[in-house]
N, C-alpha and C positions, 0 to 999 in steps of 0.2 A: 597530727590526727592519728588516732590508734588503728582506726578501722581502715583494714584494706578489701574491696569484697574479691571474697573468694569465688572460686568459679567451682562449678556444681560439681558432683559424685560422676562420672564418668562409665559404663562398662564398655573397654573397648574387645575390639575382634569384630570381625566382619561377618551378619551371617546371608548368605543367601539362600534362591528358591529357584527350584522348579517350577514356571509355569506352564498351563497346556491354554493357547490360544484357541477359544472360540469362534464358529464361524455362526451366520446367522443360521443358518439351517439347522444348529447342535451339533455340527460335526465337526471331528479335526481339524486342525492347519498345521501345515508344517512353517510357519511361522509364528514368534514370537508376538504377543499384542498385547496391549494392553487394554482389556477389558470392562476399565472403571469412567468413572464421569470427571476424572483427574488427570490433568497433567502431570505424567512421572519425568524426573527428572535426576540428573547425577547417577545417570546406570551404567552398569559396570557387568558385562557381557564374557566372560572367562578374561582375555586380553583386551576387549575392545571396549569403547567408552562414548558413550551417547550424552550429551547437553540436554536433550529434551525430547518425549514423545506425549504428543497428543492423544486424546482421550480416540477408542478406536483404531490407533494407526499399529505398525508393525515396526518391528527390527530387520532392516534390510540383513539379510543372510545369517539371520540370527533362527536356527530352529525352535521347536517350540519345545524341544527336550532341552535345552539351554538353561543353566545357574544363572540367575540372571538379579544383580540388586540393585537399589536404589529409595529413591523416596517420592516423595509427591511434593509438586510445586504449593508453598505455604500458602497463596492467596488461592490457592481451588482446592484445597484440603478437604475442606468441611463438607466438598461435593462428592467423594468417596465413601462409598459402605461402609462399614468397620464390624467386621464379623470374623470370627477365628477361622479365615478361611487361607486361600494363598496368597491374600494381598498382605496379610498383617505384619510380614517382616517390614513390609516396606511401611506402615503407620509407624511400626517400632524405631525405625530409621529415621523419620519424619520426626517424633516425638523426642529423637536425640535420645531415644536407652542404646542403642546401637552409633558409631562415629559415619560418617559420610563413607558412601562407596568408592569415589571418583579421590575427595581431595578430604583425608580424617587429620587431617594438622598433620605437623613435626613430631615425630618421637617426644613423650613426653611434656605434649602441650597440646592435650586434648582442645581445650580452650578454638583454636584456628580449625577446625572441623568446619568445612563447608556446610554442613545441613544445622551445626548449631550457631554459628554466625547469621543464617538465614533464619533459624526462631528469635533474632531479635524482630524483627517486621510482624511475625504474628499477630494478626490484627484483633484487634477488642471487640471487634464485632461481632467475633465467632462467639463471643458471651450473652450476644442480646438477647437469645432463645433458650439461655441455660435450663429453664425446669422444663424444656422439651428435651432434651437431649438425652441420649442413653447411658447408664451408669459407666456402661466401658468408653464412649466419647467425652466424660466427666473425668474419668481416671488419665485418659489418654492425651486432653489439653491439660491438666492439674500439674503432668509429666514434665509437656511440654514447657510450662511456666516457669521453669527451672532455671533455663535459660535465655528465658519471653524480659521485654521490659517493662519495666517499674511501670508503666501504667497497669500493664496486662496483670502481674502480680495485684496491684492495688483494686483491679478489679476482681481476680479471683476472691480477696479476700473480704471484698464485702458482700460477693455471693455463698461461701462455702460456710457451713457451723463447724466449729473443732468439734465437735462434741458427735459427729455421726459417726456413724457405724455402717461402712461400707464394707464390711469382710462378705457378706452374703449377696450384697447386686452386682459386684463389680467383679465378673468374672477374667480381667486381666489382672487382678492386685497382684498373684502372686508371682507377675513378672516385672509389670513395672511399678507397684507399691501403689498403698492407696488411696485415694481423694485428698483425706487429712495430711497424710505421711506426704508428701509430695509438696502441696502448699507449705506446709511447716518447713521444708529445705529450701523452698524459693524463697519464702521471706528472709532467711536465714543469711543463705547465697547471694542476695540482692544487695546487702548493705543498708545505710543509713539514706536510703532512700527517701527524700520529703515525700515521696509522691503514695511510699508505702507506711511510712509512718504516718500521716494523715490517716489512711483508709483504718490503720490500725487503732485509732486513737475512736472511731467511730464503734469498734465492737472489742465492748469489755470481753467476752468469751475468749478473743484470740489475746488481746492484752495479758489475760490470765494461764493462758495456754503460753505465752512467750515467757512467760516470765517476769510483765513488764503491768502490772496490775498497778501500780504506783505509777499515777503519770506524770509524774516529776521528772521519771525517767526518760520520759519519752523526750523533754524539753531540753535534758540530759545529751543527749543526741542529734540536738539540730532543731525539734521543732516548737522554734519561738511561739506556738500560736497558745501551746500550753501556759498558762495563767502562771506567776512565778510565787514563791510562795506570800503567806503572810508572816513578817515578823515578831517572834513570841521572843519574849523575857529568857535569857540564858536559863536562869533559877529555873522556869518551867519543860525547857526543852531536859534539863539535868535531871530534872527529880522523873519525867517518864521514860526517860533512858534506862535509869538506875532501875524503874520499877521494872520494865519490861525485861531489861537482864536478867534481875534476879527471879521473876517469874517464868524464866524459860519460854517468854514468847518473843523469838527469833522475828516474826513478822513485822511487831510491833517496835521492836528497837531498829529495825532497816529503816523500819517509816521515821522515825525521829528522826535518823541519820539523814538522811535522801533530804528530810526537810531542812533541817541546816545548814548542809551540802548546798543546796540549790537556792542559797541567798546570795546577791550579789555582793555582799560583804561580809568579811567572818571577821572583824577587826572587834565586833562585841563578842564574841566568841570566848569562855572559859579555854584554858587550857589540858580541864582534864574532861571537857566535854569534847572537843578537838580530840583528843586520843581514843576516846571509846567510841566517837562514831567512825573515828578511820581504822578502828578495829574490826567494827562488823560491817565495813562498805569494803573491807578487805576479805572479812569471811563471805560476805554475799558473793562478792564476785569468782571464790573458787566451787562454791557450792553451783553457780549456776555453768562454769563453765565445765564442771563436770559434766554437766546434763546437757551439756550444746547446745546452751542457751548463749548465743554468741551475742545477740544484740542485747540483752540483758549486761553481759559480763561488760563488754565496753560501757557500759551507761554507768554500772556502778565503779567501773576504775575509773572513767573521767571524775565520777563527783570525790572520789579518793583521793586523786592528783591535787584536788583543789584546797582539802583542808588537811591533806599528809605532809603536802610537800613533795621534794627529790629525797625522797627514802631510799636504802638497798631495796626494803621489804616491799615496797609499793612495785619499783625498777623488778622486782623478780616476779611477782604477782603479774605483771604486764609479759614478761617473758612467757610464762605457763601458758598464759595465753595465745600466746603467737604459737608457741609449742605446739600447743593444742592443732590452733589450725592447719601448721604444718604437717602434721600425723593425717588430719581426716585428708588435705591432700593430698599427702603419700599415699595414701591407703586408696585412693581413689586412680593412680597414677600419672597423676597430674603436679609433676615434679619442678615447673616454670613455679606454677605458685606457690609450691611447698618451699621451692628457693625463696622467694619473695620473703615468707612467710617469719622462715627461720633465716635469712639475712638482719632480719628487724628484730628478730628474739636476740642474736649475737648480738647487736650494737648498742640493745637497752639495758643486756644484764653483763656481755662481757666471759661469759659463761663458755668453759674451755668445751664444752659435751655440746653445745650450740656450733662452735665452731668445726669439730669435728664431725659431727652428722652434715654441716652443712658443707663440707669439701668432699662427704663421699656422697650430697647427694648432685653436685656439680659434676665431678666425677661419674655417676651413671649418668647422666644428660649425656656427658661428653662421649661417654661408650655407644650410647643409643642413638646419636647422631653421626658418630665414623662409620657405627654398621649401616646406617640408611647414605652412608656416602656424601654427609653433609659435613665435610672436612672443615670447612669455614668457621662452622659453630663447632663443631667438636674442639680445634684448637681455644676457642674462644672459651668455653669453660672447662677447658682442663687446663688454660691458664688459671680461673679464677679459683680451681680448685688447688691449683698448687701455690699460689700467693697465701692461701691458708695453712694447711697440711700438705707440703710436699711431698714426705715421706709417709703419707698412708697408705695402705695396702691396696684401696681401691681407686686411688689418684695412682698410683704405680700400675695398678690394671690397666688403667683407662691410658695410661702413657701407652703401654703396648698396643692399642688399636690405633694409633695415631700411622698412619701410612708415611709419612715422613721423617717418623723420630728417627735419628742418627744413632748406627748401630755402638761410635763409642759412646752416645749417651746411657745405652744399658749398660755397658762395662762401666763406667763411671759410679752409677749409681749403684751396681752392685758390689765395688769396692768400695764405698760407703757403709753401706748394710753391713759388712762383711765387720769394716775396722770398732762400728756400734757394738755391732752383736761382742766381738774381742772384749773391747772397754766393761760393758755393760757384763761381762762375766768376771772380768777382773777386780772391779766394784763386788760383786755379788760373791766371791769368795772368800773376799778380807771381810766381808761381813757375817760372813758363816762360819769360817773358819781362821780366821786373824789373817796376820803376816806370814805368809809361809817362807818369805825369801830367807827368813830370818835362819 
């Protein structure tokens, strides 16, 4: 199976707040409270650490000048305000644009974040009142969907229109992105989800907005419920191939392809209609994964696989892909499934620049795990990274944060480098300069 889903865009660091506890009267308290109709929860008090405070109550010896973060309990969520006020780090926390206070993962594996593990539970019910809800509680669950399950996504997406324009209601877009912008990543992030493909196949708008306008593609993907095509005359499939190429309509030679593709038998199948549809099911697929159309790109390299063959050309086409994902992980810092990502890019294409990115990015795992003092896994992939590239320069970094490498293994390896660097000059001047022993 190509598709592995990825886990969402991440920003981490922690932020907190200041709050001033109200009393009823309007006046101070020199304690900390929480004054929402929400159970807060995963608070995190400069050193100290709270499971849970009910709606009303205080922080024992917590003043009310106290940094204080956390989030709200997901099933009493929707019983909190949401106003730009000093509770909204904590929505922000909730909604996963911030990692957990108490417990934010492993270095480098956002993914295990307490508050985002807990938006898998997000319940669907929080959608029952959607056209009541306020554009910033629409932006704010949309957020949240990111990391919500495949029902929750499948529901957002048979409430939301790609097509609005939420730059002017939604005065939190320009922190955690907007309506559209945000469903668009959780479909994305979700995977071949039956439960979001269905909802997706119910509104042409987001089909067209995926990239997935052809719903061949969708069937492409897992969902049998798609009708399979009908059988035309090779003669007929060949001669609108040819037309649409030579006319420069891109759209209409995919649809040829995708239908031919998407027969359970190619055994009638021309061999020069065979190469020209796995010609443009190969150009679709780089055109879309350009534009991070990811479910799209899987749909048309499955139906490639089927009438390419085991090609390099197909095997490298599938690599880019994986490339791909691994970048928007990296870039997201979420390095477990960039590994994932580019593990599967090395093994499909073989690719030396695959295997090297992916030992140093074991290697910063492995460095980012000895500083958090997680020695176990530190050794653990700075093995993995040296069974690849031993000698890279950031698997030799990451050697040095190892608290128990043995001091003659740096002498070792630096007599190594040493007798390289020798060779590698010696080479390099009979090639510039001949024989000089001569």
């Amino acid at each position: 199976m190509l598709f592995r889903p990825a886990l969402p865009c991440i920003v981490l660091g922690m932020m907190t707040f200041t709050s001033m506890g109200l009393a009823e009267d309007g006046g101070s308290t020199n304690q900390w409270k929480n004054t929402t109709n929400a159970s807060l929860v995963a608070l995190r008090a400069d050193e100290k650490t709270y499971s849970i405070l009910a709606p009303g109550q205080g922080l024992e010896g917590v003043g009310a000048d106290v940094s204080v973060a956390g989030r709200f309990k997901i099933d009493e969520w929707l019983n909190a305000e949401l106003k730009t006020n000093q509770w909204l780090p904590f929505h922000l926390r909730t909604a996963g644009h911030f990692l957990d206070a108490v417990d934010p993962g492993k270095p480098g594996d956002p993914s295990g974040s307490a508050n985002l593990l807990a938006l898998r539970e997000l319940p669907v019910s929080y959608l029952t009142h959607w056209t009541s809800l306020s554009a910033n509680w629409k932006c704010m669950l949309a957020r949240a969907s990111r990391h919500a399950s495949d029902a929750f996504i499948a529901k957002m997406v048979s409430l939301v229109n790609p097509r609005t324009d939420d730059r002017t209601q939604c005065q939190l877009r320009s922190q955690i992105g907007g309506l559209v912008d945000n469903v668009e990543a959780a479909i994305e992030s979700n995977g071949t989800s039956i439960n979001v493909l269905r909802a997706l196949s119910q509104r042409p708008d987001w089909l067209e907005n995926r990239g997935l306008s052809n719903r061949l593609l969708l069937r492409a993907l897992g969902l049998n419920e798609i009708a399979p095509p009908k059988i035309q005359e090779t003669k007929t499939w060949l001669k609108e191939m040819s037309q649409a190429l030579d006319l420069g309509r891109e759209n209409q030679a995919r649809a040829v392809a995708v239908h031919f593709a998407s027969q359970p038998s190619h055994a009638r199948g021309s061999q020069i209609l065979r190469r020209m549809s796995c010609s443009v099911l190969d150009s679709a697929a780089a055109s879309t994964r350009r534009q991070n159309l990811w479910l799209a790109t899987e749909a048309y390299l499955r139906l490639a696989i089927k009438i390419c063959g085991d090609k390099s050309t197909i095997r490298e086409r599938i690599a880019q892909y994986y490339r791909a994902r691994a970048e928007n992980r990296t870039a997201a810092l979420d390095l477990m499934s960039a590994a994932d990502w580019l593990t599967a890019a090395f093994w499909i294409a073989r690719d030396p620049n695959d295997k090297a990115f992916l030992a140093d990015t074991w290697a910063e795992l492995a460095i980012l795990r000895f500083r958090a003092e997680d020695n176990f896994s530190g050794r653990l992939f700075l093995n993995y990274a040296r069974d690849l590239e031993p000698l890279r320069p950031r698997v030799l970094t990451a050697a040095e944060f190892n608290p128990e490498t043995d001091p003659r293994a740096r002498v070792g390896v630096a007599i190594v480098i040493f007798f390289l660097a020798v060779f590698s000059w010696r080479r390099l001047k009979r090639v510039l300069f001949g024989d000089l022993s001569r």
